[in-house]
Every structure is written in C-alpha cells, then in structure tokens.
C-alpha positions as CSV (number, residue, x, y, z in Angstrom):
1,X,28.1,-13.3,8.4
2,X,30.3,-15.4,10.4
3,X,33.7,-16.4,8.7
4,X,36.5,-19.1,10.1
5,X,39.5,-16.6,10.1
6,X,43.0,-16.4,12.2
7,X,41.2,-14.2,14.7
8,X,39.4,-17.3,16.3
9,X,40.4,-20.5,17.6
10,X,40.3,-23.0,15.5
11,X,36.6,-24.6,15.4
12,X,35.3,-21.1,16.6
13,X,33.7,-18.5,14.2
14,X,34.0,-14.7,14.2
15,X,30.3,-13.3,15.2
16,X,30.9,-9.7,13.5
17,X,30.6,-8.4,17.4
18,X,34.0,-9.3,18.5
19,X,33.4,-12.8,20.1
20,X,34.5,-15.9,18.6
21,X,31.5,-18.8,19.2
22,X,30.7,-22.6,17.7
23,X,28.8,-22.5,14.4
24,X,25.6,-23.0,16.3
25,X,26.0,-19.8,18.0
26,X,26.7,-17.9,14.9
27,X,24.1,-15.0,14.7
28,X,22.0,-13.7,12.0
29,X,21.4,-10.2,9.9
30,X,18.6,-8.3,9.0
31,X,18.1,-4.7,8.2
32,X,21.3,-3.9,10.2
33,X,20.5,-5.8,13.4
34,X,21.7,-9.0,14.8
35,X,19.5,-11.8,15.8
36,X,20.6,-14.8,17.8
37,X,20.0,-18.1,17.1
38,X,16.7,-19.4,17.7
39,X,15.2,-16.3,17.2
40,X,12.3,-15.1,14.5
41,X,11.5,-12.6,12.2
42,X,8.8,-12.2,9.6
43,X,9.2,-11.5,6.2
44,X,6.0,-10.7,4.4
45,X,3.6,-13.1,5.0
46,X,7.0,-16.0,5.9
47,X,8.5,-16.8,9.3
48,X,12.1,-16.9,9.4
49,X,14.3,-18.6,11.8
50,X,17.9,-17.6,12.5
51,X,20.0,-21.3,12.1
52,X,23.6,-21.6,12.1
53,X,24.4,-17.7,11.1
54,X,21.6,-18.4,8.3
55,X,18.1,-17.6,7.9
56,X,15.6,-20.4,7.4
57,X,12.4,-19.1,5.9
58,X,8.8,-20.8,5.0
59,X,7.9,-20.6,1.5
60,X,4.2,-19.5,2.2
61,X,2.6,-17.4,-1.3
62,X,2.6,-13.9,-0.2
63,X,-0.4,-11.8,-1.7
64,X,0.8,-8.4,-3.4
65,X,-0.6,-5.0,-1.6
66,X,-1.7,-2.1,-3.9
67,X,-2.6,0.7,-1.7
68,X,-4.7,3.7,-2.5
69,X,-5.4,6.8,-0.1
70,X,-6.1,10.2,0.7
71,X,-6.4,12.7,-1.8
72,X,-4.4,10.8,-4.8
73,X,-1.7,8.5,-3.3
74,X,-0.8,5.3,-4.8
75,X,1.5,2.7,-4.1
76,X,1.6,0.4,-6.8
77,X,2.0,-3.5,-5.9
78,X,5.6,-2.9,-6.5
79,X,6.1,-0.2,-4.1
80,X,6.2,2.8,-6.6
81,X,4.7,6.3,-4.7
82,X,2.9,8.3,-6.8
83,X,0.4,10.8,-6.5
84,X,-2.4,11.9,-9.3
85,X,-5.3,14.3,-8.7
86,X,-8.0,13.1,-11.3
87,X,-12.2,13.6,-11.1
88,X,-13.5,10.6,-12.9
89,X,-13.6,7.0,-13.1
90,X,-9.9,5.5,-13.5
91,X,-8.7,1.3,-14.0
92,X,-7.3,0.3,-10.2
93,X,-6.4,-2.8,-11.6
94,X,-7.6,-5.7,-13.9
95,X,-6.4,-8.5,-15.9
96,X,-7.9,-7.5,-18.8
97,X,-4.8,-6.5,-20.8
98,X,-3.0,-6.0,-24.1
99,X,-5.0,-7.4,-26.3
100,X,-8.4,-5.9,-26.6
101,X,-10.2,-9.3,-26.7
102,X,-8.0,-11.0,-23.7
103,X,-9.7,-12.6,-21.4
104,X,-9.1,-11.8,-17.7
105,X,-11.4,-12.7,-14.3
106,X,-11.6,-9.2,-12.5
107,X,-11.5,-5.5,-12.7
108,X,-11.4,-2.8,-10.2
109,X,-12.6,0.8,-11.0
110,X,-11.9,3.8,-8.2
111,X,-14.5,6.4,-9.2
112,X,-12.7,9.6,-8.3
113,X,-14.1,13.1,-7.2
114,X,-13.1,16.3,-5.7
115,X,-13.2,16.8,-2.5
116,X,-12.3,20.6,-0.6
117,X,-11.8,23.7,-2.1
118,X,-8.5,22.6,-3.8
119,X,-9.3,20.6,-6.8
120,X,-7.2,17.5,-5.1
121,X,-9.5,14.1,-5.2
122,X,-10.2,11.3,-3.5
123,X,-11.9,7.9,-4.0
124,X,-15.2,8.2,-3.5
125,X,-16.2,4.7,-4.3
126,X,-15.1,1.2,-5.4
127,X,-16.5,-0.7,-7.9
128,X,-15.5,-4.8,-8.3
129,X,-16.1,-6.5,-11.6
130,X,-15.8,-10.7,-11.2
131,X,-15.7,-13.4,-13.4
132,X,-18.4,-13.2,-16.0
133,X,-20.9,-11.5,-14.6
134,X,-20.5,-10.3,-10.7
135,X,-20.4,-6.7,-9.6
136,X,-20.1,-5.1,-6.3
137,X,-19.7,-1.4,-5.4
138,X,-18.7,0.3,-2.3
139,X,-19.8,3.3,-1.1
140,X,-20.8,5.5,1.4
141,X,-19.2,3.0,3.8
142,X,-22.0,0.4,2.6
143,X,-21.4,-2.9,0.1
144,X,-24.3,-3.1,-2.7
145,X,-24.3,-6.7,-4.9
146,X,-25.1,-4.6,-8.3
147,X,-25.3,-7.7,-10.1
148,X,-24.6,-11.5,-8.6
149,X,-24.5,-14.6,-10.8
150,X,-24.0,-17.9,-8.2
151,X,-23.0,-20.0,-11.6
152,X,-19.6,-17.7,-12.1
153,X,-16.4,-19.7,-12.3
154,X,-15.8,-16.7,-9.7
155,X,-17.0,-16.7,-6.2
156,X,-16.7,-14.7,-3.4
157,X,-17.4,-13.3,0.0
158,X,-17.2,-10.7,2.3
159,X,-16.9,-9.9,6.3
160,X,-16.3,-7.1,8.2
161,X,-12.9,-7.0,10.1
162,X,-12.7,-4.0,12.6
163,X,-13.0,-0.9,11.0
164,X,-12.8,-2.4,7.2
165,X,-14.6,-4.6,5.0
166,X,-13.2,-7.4,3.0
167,X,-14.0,-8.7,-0.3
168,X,-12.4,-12.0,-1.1
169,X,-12.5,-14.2,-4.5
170,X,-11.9,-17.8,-5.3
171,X,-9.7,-16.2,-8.4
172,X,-6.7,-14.8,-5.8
173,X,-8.2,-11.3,-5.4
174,X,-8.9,-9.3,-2.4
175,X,-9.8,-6.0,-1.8
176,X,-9.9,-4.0,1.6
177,X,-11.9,-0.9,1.9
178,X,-11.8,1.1,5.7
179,X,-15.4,2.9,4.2
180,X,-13.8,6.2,3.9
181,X,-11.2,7.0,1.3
182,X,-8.0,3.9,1.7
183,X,-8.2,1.1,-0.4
184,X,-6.0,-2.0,-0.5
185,X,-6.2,-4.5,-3.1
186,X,-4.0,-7.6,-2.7
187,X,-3.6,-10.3,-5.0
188,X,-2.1,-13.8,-5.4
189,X,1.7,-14.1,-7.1
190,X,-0.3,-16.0,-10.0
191,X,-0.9,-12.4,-11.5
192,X,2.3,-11.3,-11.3
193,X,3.2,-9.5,-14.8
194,X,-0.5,-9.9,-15.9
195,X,-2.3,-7.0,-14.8
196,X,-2.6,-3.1,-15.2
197,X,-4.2,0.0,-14.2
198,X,-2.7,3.1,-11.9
199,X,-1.5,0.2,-9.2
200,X,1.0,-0.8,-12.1
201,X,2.0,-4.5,-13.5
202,X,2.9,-6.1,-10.2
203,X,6.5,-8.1,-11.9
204,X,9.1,-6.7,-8.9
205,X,10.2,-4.0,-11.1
206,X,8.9,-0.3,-10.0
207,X,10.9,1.3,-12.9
208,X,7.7,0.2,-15.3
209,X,4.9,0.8,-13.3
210,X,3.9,3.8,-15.3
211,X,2.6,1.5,-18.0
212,X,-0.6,3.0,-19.8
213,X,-3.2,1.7,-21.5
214,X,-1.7,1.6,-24.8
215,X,1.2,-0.5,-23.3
216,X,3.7,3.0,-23.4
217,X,6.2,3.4,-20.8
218,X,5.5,7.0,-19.2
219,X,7.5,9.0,-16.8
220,X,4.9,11.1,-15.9
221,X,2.3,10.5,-13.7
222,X,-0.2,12.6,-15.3
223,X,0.0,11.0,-18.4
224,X,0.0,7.2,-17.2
225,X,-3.1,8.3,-15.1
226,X,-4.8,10.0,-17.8
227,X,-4.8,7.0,-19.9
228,X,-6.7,4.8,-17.6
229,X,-9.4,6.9,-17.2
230,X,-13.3,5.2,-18.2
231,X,-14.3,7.8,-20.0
232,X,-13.0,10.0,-23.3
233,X,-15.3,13.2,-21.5
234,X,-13.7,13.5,-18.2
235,X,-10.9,16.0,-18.7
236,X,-7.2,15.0,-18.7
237,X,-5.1,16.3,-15.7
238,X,-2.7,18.9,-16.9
239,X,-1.1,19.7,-13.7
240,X,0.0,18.7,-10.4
241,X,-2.3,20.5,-7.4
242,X,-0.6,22.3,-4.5
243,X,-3.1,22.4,-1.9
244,X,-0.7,24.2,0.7
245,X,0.0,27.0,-2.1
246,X,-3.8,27.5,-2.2
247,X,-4.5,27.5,1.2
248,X,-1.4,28.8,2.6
249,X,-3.1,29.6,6.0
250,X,-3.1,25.6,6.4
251,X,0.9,25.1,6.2
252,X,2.2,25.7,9.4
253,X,-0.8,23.0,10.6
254,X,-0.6,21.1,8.6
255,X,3.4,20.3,9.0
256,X,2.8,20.5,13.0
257,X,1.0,18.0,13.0
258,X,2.1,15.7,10.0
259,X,5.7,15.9,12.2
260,X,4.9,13.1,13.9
261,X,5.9,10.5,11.3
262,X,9.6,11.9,11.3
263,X,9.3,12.0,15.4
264,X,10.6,9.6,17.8
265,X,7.3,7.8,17.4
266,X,8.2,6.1,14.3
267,X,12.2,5.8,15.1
268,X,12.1,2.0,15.0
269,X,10.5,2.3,11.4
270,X,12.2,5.1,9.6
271,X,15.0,3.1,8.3
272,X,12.8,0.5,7.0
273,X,9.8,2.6,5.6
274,X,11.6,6.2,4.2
275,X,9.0,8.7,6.1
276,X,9.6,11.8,3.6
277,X,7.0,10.6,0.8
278,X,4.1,9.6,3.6
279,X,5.0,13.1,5.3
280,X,4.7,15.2,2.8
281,X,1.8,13.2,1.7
282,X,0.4,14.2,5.0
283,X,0.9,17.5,4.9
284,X,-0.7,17.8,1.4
285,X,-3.9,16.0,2.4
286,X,-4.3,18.2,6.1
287,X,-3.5,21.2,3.9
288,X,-6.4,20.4,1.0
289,X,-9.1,19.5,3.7
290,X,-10.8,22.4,4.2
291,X,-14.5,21.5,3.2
292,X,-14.8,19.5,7.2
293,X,-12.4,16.1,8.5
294,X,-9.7,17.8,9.2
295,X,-8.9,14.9,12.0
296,X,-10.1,12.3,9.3
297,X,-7.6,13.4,6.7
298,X,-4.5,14.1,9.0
299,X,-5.4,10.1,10.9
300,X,-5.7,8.3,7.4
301,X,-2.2,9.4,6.1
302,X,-0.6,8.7,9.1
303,X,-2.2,5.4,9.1
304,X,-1.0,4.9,5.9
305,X,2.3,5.0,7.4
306,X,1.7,2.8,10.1
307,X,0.2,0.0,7.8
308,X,3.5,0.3,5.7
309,X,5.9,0.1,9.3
310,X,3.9,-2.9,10.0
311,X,4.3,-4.6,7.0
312,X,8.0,-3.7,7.6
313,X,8.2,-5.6,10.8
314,X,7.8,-2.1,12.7
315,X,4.7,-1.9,15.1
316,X,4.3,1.4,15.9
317,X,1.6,2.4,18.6
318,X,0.7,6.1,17.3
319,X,-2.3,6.6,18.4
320,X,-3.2,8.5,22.0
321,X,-6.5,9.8,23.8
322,X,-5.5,13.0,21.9
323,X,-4.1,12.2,18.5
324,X,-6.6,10.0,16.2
325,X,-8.1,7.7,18.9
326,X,-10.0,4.9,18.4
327,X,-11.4,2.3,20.5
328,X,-9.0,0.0,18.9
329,X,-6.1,0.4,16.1
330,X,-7.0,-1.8,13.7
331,X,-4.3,-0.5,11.3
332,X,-1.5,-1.8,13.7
C-alpha cells in the first residue's frame, strides 16, 4: 500500500520497494507480488486493473465450481477437500432441501462404484434431474436424454468442448463431465446457501460443508457421506481405504511419479493452490489402480491440480511427449 510519510518528498508516495513516485505511479498487491499501474489480473471470472496503488475490478457473477474426481475426492463449492470411498448412488448436489416438500429446479446424482482391487470408488456415471420433468445421464463417455419435456420452465443444452461435454440450463446450472471419472458442476451465486449434497451448501463458509441430509453438522466425512446416499441397502462406509497399505508394491511409484506437483513444475502455483492434499491425492489414486489405467489415474489427479492453478491465476504447462500427452491440454 502506498502511504504519504517523511520518507518522501512531499507530493511523492512510498511504493513499499524503496522509491518514492506520484500517486499515479503507486503500485498494486496481490498474493505477494507487485503489479504496476496499468497492469491486469484476473480474479475468478473478474478483470482487475491496478489504478492509483488500488485495484479496480468488474463486477461480473462468478459461477461456483464443485469438483469431483478420482477415486473419491471432493472439493465442495466452498473449497473444502474431502475424500469418501462409497459404492452406491450419492446426492452431488440439488436444491431440493430442508423441507421434504421444498420445491427446488435440479438434482445431481454420482452413481458410485469400485473400481481396482482396493475397495476405493469412483464415479462411474452422472445422472441430471431438471425442472419438472428432464433427465439426462452420462456414461460411458456418452450423453442419453432419459426423459425430455420441451414445455419445462427448465431448458438446456449441451456441446462438446475439447475433451469434455457440457451441460448447461436456463436455471444457472452447469455441469462438466471429461467422460471418464472428473466432474465439475458450477452454478450461479443465486444458489448460494440453498443447496446440499457431498459438494456442500455453497454460502463462503467451508467450516459447514459437512451438512447432512438431516440438516446435522458432521465432522466426519463418512458420516456426512453416508447420509446422502439414494438408497437405505447400499452399506454405510465404516472406514477410510488405504490403497497404498494394500498394495504396498505401488508406493514407491506411485510417489515418483505423483512428485511432480511439489516439483519446480508447479513453483509459480504452490503458494496459491497448497499441493499436499492434490499430492497425496495422487498418490492414493496411482496406488489403488491396479485393475489397468495406471497413466489415466496418475494424468486425472494431476490435472486436477492444474485446473485448480489455473483457476488461481497459475498456468502451468505440465504436460510433455512423455508424461500425460495429449494432442492438446484442454485442462490448462
């Protein structure tokens, strides 16, 4: 911040680097780096310009990101990491809450199941309930219209954008599915505080994201996952799997290569987006694949990492002939 003080001229301004300039000089902060005048930085979906040693931002409405991956990671819409190994049908998120007659516009079920030798799970497939009377499922990287009504209050479309496809509603909700096991669902600041599921109540507070469906505050992730499960015969998760105790021959592997988020690599994101969860999320998911994918498991939670540097204002290019390549990174 630049303050008048007796170590400048009068007229002049302290820039916090040792240099006394005119208040139009005056440079800007953000996440410990300066920015000169003039110069631009996004925040979320806003563009902010550094003016007069203060930032100037556009007041666009930024969607909320929910992000599910791998075998059982979730980041809730307020940034809360969790992870919660379950084989059935669980609540994503929906609007539909509290009261058992409240009226809500959409619905999203991940249908669960194991996958390796581990017991760890992964989302197998998606399914989207709209409006009165739509319903959509995705699976085995295809989109199915289970059920379409063109009077709904609800509409919506989809496209394919690079390696994902994207579902988009007239009611604020989007979902974004890369046909393989990483879904985001993003939603308009209108439903902030009004939904529910494991990708939490979206209100800027992670502390009660472990809301079940009985409206308890949990601490434990088993527990708040358990409760959102579809049905009363799937079992309840009683413990937390170790995929690297089970297949300790995967370890050393699997941390070789997971090392990469905590290398040089990632340096210009690690002190915006902390690394340890994603890595040792990384290492769990290349230790538990052991059915096949071994590439596909290790690429997706790095990726997950590079989607969060990016959103972070930290473009990473990870990807080489030799580690996860791809004709082109749509993730960054």
């Amino acid at each position: 911040e630049c303050v008048s003080g007796c170590v400048c001229p009068e007229g002049l301004f302290d820039d916090g680097r040792g240099g006394c300039v005119e208040e139009k000089d005056c440079p800007c902060i953000h996440n410990n780096q300066w920015y000169s005048p003039g110069q631009k930085i996004t925040v979320d979906c806003n563009t902010c310009t550094c003016q007069k040693g203060v930032w100037s931002c556009t007041k666009d409405v930024c969607y909320g990101t929910c992000m599910i991956y791998g075998s059982g990671h979730y980041i809730t819409f307020d940034g809360k990491f969790y992870d919660f190994d379950g084989s059935c049908e669980y609540v994503a998120s929906q609007d539909f809450c509290g009261d058992k007659n409240s009226s809500g516009s959409f619905s999203i079920i991940t249908e669960n199941v194991i996958c390796g030798t581990t017991g760890v799970t992964c989302s197998k497939a998606i399914k989207m309930f709209l409006g009165v009377s739509n319903e959509l499922k995705l699976e085995n990287k295809d989109y199915k219209e289970i059920q379409r009504d063109i009077g709904d209050d609800v509409h919506y479309w989809n496209r394919t954008v690079g390696l994902y496809i994207v579902i988009e509603a007239s009611n604020g909700v989007m979902l974004i599915w890369d046909k393989k096991t990483t879904v985001f669902i993003k939603l308009t600041p209108d439903y902030k505080g009004k939904v529910c599921g494991l990708c939490g109540n979206f209100d800027d507070k992670s502390n009660n994201d472990f809301t079940t469906r009985n409206g308890l505050q949990e601490t434990n992730a088993l527990n708040f996952g358990n409760s959102w499960k579809q049905s009363s015969t799937c079992p309840d998760v009683t413990e937390e799997i170790k995929p690297c105790d089970v297949n300790p021959h995967r370890k050393s592997w699997a941390e070789k290569e997971c090392s990469i988020i905590r290398s040089e690599v990632f340096k210009i994101c690690h002190s915006k987006v902390d690394p340890i969860p994603f890595y040792e999320a990384c290492v769990h998911d290349a230790c538990s694949c052991d059915s096949g994918g071994d590439c596909e498991c290790f690429c997706s939670a790095v990726a997950a990492y590079a989607q969060e540097c990016t959103k972070a204002q930290a473009c990473v290019f990870w990807r080489t002939p030799d580690i996860c390549p791809i004709f082109c990174d749509y993730y960054n």
